[in-house]
ZAMARGU-4260 file (C-alpha; in steps of 0.2 Angstrom, whole numbers, plus 5000, padded with zeros to 4 digits):
<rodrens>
0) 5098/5019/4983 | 5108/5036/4988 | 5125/5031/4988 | 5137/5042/5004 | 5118/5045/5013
5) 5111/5035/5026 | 5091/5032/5026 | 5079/5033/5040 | 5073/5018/5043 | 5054/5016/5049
10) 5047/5013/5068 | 5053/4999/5078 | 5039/4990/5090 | 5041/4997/5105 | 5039/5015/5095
15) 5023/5010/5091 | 5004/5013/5099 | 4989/5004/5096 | 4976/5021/5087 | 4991/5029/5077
20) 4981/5033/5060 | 4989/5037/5043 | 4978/5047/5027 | 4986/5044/5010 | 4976/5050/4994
25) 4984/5044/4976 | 4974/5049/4961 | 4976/5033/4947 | 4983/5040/4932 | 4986/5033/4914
30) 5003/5033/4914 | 5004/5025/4932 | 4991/5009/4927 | 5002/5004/4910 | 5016/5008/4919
35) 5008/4992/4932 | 4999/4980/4916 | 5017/4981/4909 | 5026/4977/4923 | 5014/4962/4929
40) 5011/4959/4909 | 4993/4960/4912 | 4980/4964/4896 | 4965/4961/4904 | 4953/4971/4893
45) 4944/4978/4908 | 4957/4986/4915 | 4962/4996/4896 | 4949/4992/4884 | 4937/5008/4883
50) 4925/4999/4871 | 4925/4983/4880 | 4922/4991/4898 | 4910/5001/4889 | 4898/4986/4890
55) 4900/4978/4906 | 4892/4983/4922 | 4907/4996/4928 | 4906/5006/4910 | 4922/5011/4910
60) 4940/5002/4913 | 4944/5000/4930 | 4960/5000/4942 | 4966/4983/4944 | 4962/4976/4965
65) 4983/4972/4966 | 4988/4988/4959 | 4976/4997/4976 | 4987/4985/4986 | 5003/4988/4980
70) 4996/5007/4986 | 4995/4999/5003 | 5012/4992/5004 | 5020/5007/4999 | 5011/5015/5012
75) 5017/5002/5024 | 5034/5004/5018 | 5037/5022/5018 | 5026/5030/5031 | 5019/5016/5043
80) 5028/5009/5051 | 5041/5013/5035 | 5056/5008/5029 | 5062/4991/5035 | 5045/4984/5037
85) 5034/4972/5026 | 5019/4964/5026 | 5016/4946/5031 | 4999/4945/5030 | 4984/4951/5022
90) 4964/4951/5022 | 4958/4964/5010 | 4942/4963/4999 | 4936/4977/4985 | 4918/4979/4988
95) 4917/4993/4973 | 4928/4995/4956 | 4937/5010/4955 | 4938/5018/4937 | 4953/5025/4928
100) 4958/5042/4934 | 4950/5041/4951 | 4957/5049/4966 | 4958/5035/4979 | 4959/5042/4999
105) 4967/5027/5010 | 4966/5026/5030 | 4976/5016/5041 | 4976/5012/5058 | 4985/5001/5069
110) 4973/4989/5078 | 4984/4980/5089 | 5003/4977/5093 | 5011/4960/5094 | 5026/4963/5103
115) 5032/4945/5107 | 5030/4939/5088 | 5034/4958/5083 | 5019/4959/5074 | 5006/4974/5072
120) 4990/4973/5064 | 4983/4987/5053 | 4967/4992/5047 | 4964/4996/5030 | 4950/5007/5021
125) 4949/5016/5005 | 4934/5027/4997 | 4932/5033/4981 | 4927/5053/4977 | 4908/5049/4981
130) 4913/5041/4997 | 4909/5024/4993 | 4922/5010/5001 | 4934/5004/4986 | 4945/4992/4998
135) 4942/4985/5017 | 4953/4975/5026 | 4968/4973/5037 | 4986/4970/5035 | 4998/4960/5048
140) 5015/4970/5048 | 5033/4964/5055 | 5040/4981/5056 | 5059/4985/5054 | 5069/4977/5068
145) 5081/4987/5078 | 5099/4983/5071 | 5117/4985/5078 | 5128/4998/5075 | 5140/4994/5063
150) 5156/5004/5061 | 5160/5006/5040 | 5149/4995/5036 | 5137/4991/5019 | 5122/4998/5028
155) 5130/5014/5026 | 5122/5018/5012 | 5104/5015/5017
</rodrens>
């Protein structure tokens, strides 16, 4: 939080258009995975075991399919439609692992805008280096809501 400065907050509905597209790419480091397995306290030996991958059909450790999703809703959160917003629904699937130290490229696109139950509905993808599709899906987003003008008050400082 940056105290004395006041945040932008993300797109209301009406700003919104069905086609909008958003291209993120986040390449999965070592830091950023233990930095997730420690928060979520998860020793799964397929997501940090070299020698235990090592034998399974990936052959090497592979990104956790939360962790690409929490990728999703910081993108949701800060760029589209951005701060204020969340996600209240969800229909991903991870056809193909992603090893450690891969760069992941995501695209979103809004599919369609709910006005009435202020919902908008994006569609998800994400390839790997090669191409290949790492996460499909859609996500179902209330985005921020317009609020009143406050004169001094606490929402000053976001």
């Amino acid at each position: 939080m940056l105290m004395g400065k006041k945040r932008k907050m993300g797109r209301n509905i009406e700003d919104m258009t069905i086609g909008e597209k958003l291209t993120l790419t986040e390449k999965i480091e070592d830091k950023d995975l233990l930095l997730f397995l420690g928060l979520t306290n998860d020793a799964n030996p397929l997501y940090i075991q070299h020698d235990y991958a090592s034998q399974t059909p990936h052959k090497k450790p592979i990104v956790p399919s939360i962790m690409l999703t929490g990728f999703i809703t910081s993108a949701v959160s800060k760029y589209l439609p951005g701060p204020g917003s969340h996600i209240i629904g969800q229909n991903l699937s991870f056809p193909k692992a992603l090893p450690h130290y891969a760069t992941v490229e995501f695209l979103f696109e809004v599919m369609s805008i709910d006005r009435p139950n202020a919902q908008i509905e994006i569609k998800v993808k994400a390839f790997d280096e090669n191409g290949e599709v790492v996460v499909t899906g859609t996500v179902t987003v209330c985005p921020p809501h317009k609020l009143e003008r406050f004169e001094n008050s606490a929402l000053d400082n976001f």
